[in-house]
Backbone as a ProteinNet text record, in pm:
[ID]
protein_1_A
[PRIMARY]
XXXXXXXXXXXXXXXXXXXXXXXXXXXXXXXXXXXXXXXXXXXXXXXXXXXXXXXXXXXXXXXXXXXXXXXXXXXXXXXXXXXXXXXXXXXXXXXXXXXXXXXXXXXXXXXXXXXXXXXXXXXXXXXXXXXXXXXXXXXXXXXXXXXXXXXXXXXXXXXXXXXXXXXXXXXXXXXXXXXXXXXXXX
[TERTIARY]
84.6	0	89.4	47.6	134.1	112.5	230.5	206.6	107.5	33.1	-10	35	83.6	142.5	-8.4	72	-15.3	-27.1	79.3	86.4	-58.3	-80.3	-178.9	-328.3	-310.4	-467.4	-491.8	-405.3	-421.4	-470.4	-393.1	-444.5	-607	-616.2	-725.7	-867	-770.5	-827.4	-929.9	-826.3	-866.7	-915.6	-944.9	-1016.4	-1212	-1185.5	-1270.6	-1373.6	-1261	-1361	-1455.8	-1380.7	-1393.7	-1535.9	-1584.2	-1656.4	-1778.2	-1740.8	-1872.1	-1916.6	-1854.6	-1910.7	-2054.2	-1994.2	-2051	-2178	-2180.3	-2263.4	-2385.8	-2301.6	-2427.1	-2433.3	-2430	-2452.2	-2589.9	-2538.4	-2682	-2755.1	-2740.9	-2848.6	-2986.9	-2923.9	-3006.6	-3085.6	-3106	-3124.5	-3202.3	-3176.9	-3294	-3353.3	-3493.7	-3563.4	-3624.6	-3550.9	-3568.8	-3676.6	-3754.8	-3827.2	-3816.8	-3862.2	-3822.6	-3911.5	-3996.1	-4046.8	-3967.3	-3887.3	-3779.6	-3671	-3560.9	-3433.1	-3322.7	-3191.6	-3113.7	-3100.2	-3050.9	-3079.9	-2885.8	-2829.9	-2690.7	-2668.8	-2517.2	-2477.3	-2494.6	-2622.2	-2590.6	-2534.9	-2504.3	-2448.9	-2333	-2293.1	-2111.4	-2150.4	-2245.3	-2247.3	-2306.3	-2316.6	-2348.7	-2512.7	-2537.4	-2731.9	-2746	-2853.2	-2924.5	-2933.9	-2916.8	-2937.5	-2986.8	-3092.3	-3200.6	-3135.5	-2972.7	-2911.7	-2805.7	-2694.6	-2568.7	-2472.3	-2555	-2420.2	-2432	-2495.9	-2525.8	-2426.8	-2459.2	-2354.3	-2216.8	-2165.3	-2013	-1988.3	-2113.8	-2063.1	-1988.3	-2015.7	-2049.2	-1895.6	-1852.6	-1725.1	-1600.7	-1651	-1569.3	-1507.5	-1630	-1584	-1529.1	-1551.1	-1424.1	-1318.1	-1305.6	-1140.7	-1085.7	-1107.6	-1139.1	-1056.9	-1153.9	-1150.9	-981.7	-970.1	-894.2	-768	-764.2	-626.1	-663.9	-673.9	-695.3	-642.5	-623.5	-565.8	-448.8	-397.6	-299.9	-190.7	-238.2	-188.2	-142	-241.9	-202.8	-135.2	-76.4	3.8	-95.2	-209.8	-283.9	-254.3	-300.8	-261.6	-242.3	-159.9	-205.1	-331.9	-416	-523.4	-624.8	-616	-733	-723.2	-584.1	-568.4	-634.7	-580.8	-570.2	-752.2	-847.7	-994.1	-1096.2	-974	-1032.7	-1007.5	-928.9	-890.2	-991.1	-980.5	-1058.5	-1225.1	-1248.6	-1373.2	-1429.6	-1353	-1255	-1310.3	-1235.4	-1217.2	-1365.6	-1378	-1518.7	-1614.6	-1611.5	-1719.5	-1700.3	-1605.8	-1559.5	-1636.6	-1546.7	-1604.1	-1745.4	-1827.8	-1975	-2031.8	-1973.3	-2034.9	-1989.5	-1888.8	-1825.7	-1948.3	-1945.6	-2037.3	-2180.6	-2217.7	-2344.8	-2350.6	-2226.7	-2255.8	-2239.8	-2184.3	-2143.4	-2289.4	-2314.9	-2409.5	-2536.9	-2519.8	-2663.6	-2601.9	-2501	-2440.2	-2446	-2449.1	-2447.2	-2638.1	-2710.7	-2859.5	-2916.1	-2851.4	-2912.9	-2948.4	-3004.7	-3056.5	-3166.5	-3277.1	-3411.7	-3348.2	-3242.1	-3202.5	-3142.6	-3103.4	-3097.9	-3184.4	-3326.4	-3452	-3487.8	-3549.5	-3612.6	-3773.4	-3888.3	-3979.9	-4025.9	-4002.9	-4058.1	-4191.2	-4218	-4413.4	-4479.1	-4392.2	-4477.2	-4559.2	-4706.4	-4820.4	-4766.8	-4686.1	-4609.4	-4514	-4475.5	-4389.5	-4471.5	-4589.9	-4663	-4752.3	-4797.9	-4819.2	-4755.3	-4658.6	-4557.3	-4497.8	-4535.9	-4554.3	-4643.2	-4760.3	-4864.4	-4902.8	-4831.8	-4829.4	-4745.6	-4660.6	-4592	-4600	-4715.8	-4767.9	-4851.7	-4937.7	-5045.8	-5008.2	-4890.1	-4847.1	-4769.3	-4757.6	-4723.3	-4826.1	-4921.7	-5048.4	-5130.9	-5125.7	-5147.9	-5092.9	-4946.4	-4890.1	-4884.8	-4912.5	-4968.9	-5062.7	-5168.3	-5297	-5306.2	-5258.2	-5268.9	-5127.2	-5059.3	-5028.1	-5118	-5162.3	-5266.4	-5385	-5420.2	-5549	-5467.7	-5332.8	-5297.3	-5262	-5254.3	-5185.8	-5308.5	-5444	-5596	-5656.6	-5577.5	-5599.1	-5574.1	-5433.4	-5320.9	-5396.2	-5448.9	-5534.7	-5591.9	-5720.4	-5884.5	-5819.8	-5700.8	-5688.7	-5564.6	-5534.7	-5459	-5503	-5640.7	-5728.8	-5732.5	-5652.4	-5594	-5747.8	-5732.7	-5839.5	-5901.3	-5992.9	-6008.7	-6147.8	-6236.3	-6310.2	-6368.5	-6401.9	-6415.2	-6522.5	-6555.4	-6677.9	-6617.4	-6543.8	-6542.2	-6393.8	-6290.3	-6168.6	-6228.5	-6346.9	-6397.8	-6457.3	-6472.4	-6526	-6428.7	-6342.2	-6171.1	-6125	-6114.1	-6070.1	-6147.9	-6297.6	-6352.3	-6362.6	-6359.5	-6343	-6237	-6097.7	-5934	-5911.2	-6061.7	-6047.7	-6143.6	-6214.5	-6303.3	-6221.5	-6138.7	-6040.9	-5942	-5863.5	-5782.5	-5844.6	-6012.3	-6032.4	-6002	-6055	-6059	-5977.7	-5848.3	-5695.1	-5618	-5706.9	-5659.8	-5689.6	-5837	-5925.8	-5825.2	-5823.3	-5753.6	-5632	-5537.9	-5366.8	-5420	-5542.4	-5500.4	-5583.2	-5640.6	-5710.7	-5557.6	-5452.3	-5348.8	-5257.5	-5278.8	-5185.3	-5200.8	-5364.2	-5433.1	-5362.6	-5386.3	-5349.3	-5210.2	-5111.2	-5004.2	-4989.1	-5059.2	-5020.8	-5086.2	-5140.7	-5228.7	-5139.6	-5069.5	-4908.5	-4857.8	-4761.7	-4699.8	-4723.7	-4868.7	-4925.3	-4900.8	-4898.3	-4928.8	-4788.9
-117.2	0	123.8	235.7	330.9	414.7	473.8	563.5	698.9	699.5	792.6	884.4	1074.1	1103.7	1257.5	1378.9	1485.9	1573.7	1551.6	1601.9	1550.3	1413.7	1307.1	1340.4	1381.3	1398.9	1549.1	1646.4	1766.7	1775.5	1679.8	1673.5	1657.6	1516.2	1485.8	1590.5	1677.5	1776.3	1844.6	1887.9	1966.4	1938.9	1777.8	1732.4	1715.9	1695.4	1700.9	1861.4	1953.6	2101.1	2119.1	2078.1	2082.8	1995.3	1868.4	1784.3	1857.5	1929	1961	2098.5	2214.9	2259.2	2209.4	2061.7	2027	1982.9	1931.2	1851.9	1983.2	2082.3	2249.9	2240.3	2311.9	2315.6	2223	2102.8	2028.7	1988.1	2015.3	2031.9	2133.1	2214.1	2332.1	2354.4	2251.7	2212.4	2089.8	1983.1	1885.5	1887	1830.4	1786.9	1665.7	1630.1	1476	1533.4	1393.6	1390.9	1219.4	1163.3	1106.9	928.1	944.3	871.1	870.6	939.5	973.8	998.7	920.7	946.5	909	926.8	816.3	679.4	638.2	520.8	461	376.3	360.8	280.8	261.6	181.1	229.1	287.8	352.4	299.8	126.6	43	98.5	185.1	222.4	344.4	439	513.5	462.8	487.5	504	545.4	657.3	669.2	706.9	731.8	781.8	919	988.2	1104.3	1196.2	1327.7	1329.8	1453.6	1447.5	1549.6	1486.3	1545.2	1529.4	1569.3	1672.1	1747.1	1638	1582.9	1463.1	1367.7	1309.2	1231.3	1287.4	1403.1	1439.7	1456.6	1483.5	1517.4	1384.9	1287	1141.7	1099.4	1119.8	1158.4	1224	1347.4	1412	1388.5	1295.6	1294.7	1150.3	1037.4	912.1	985.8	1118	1128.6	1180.2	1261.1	1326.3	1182.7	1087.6	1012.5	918.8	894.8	853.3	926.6	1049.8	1151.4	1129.5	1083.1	1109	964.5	862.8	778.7	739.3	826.5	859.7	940.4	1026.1	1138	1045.8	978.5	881	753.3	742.6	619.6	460.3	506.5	356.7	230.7	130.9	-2.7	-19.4	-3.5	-39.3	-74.5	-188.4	-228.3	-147.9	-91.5	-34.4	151.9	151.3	340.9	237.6	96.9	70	29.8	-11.9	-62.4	142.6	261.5	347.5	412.3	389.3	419.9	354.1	262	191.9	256.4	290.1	305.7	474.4	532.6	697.5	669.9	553.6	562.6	521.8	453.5	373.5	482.7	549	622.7	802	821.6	932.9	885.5	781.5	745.5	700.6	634.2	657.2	800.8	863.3	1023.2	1075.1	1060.5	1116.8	1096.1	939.2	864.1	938	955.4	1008.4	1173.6	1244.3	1340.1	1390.5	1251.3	1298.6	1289.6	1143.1	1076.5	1201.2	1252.2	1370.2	1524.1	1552.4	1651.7	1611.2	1480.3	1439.2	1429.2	1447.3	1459.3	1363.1	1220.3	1067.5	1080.4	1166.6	1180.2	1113.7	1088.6	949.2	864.2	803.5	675.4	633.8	782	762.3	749.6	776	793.5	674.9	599.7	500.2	596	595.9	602.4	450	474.4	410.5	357.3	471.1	429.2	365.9	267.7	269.6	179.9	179.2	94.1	-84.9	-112.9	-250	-288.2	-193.4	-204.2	-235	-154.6	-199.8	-282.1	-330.1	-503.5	-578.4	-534.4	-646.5	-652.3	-569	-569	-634	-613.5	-686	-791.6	-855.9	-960.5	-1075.3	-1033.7	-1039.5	-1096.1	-988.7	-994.8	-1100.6	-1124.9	-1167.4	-1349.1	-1348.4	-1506.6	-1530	-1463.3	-1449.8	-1543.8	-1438.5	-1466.1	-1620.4	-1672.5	-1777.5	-1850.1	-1859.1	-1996.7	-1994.9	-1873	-1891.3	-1997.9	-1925	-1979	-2124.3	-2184	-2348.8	-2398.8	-2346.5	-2403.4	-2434.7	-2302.8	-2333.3	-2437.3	-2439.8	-2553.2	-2679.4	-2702.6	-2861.4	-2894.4	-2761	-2783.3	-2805.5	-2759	-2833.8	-3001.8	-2954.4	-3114.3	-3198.6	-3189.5	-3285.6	-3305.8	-3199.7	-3239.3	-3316.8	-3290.2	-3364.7	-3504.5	-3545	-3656.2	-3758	-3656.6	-3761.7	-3850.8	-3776.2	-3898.6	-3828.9	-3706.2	-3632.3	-3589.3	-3560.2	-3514.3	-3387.4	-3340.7	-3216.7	-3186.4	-3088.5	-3055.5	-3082.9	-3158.3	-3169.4	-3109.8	-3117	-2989.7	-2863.3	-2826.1	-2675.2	-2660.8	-2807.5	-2764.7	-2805.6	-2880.2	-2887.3	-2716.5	-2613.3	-2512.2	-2412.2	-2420.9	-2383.4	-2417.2	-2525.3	-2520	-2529.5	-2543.3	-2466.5	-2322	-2203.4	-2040.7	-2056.1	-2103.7	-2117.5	-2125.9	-2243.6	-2267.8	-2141.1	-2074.4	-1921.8	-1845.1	-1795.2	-1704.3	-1697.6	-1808.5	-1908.9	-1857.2	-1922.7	-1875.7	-1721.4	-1645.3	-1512.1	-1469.2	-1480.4	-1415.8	-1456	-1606.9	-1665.7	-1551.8	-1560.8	-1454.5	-1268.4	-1258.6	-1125.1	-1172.1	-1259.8	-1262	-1280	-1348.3	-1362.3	-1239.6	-1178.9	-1000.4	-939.7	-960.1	-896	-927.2	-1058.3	-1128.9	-1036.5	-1070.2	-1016.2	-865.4	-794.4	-688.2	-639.5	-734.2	-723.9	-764.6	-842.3	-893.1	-754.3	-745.5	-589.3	-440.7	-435.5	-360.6	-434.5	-519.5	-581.4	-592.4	-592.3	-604.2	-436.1	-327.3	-214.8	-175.1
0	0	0	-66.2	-88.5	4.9	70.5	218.5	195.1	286.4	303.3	358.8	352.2	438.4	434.6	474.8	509.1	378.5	310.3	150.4	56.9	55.4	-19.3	18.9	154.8	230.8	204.7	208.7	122	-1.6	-64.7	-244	-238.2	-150.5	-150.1	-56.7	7.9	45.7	-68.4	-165.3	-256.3	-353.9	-358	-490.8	-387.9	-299.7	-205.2	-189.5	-200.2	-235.9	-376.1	-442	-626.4	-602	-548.7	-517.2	-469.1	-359.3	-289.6	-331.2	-411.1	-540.6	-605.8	-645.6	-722.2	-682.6	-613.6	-482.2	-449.7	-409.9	-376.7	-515.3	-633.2	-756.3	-780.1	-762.5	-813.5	-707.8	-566.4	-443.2	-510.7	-507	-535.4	-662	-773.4	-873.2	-837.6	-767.6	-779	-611.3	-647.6	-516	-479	-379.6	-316.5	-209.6	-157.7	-105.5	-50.4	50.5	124.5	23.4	-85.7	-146.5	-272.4	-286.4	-386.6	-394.2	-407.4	-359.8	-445.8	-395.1	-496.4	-522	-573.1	-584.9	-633.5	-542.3	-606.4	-418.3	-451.8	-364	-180.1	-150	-30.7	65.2	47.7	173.7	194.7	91.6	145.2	254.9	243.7	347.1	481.7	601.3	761.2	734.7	662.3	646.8	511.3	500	372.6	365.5	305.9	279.4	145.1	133	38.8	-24	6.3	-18.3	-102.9	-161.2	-298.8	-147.6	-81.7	36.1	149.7	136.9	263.4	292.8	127.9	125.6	155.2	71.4	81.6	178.2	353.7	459.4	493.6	467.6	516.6	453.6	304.7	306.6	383.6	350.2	457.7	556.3	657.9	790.3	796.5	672.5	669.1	623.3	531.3	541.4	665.5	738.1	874.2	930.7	955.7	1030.7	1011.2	850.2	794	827.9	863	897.5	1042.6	1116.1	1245.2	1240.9	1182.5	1214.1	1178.9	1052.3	1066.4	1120.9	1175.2	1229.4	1362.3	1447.2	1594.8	1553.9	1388.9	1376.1	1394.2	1415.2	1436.4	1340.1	1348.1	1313.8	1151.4	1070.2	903.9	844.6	903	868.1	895.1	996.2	1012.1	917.4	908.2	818.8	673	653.9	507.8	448.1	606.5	571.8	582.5	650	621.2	488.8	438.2	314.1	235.5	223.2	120.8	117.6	251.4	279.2	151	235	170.2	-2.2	-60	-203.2	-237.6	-197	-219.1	-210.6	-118.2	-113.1	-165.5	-182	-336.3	-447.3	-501	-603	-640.4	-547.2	-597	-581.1	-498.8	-493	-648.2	-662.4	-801.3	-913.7	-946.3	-998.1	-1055.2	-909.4	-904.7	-955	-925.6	-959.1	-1120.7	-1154.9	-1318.7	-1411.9	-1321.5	-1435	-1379.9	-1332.1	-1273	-1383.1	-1380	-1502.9	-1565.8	-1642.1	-1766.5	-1842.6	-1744.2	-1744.2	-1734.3	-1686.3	-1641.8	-1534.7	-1465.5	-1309.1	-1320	-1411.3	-1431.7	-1379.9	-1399	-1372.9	-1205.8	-1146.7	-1026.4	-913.2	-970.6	-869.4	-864.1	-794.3	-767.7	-640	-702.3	-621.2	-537.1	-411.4	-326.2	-309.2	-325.6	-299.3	-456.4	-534.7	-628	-600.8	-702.5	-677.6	-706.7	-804.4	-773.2	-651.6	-619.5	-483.7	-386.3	-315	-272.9	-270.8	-386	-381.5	-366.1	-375.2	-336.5	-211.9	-95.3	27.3	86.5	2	19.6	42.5	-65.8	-105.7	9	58.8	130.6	288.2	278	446.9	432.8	322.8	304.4	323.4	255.4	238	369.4	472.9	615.9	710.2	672.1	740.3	700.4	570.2	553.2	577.1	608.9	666.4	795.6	863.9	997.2	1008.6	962.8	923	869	848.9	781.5	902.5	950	1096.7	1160.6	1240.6	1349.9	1281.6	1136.6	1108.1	1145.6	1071.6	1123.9	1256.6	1356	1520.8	1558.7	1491.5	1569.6	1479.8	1387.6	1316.4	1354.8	1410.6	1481.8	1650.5	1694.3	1822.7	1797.4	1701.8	1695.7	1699.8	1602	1598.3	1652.2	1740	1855.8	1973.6	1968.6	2014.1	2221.2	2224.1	2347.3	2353.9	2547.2	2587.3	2571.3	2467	2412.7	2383.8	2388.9	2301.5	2178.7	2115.2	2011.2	1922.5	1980.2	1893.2	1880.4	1989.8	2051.5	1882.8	1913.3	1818.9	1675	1628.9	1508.4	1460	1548.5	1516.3	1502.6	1594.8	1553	1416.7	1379.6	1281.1	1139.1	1155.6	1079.4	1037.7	1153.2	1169.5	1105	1108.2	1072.7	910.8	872.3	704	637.1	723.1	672	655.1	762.6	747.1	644	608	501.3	406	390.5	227.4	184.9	283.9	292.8	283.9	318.4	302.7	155.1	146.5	6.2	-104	-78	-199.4	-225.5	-106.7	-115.4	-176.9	-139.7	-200.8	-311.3	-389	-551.9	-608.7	-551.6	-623.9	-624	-504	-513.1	-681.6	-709.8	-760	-935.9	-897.9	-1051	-1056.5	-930.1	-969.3	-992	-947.1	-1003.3	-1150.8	-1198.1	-1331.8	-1388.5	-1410.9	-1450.4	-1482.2	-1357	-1371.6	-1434.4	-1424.9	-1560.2	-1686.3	-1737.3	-1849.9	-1879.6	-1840.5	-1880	-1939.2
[MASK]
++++++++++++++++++++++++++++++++++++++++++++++++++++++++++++++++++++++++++++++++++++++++++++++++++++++++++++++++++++++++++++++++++++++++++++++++++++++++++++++++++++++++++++++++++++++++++

């Protein structure tokens, strides 16, 4: 690994200003909203942010962090996993800010709230709830017919209410299903 000294983190100082220019420049030009955001590798940053300056803070303060561990001489691995962190996360900021000057900013939005997204939440919960649901019918099935001292009328009505509900959750997941195919078809 090539040394880092106080000269390199300067440079990178100053490619770092040129950056966040850029970053205010096109803040002030687009508007995020919390159903609308970027869309790109955010696992490299600590949070999300509905800002271009958000991110670069989030930069900033791994190089920050990155000179602060050099400066106290700390362990190689750990200056060499902040470094990496540093580059990694320049460079998708970079990334983002070109392909947004270059006028591909469509491609960075991802809306959240779309109406397929949310069926597909839906959908989700829905197939949750049914395998609940066909548990508890075979954990009273498995009663009635273990022959154990029970109710039987009382768990034949259990797990009759259990196969109402079932159909009922069934019926809704496939109106969901239709209505996903419906989006797809369009």
């Amino acid at each position: 690994m090539a040394q880092l000294d106080n000269a390199s983190i300067l440079q990178l100082r100053g490619q770092l200003t040129a950056l966040q220019a850029r970053c205010i420049k096109i803040d002030l030009q687009l508007t995020q909203t919390e159903n609308r955001c970027f869309v790109f590798e955010a696992h490299q940053f600590s949070k999300r942010s509905l800002t271009l300056i958000g991110y670069f803070n989030q930069v900033e303060k791994t190089l920050n962090s990155l000179q602060n561990s050099i400066d106290n001489k700390r362990q190689e691995l750990l200056i060499k996993i902040e470094c990496e962190q540093f580059v990694n996360q320049f460079q998708l900021l970079m990334q983002l800010v070109q392909s947004i000057e270059k006028g591909k900013a469509a491609l960075l939005y991802k809306s959240y709230s779309s109406p397929k997204e949310k069926i597909f939440q839906q959908l989700k919960k829905q197939s949750e709830y049914e395998h609940r649901l066909l548990t508890m019918i075979a954990e009273q099935e498995e009663l009635l017919s273990s022959g154990e001292e029970c109710n039987r009328s009382y768990t034949k009505e259990k797990i009759e209410a259990l196969k109402i509900r079932f159909h009922k959750c069934n019926t809704f997941t496939q109106k969901l299903e239709f209505q996903l195919e419906e989006i797809n078809d369009e």
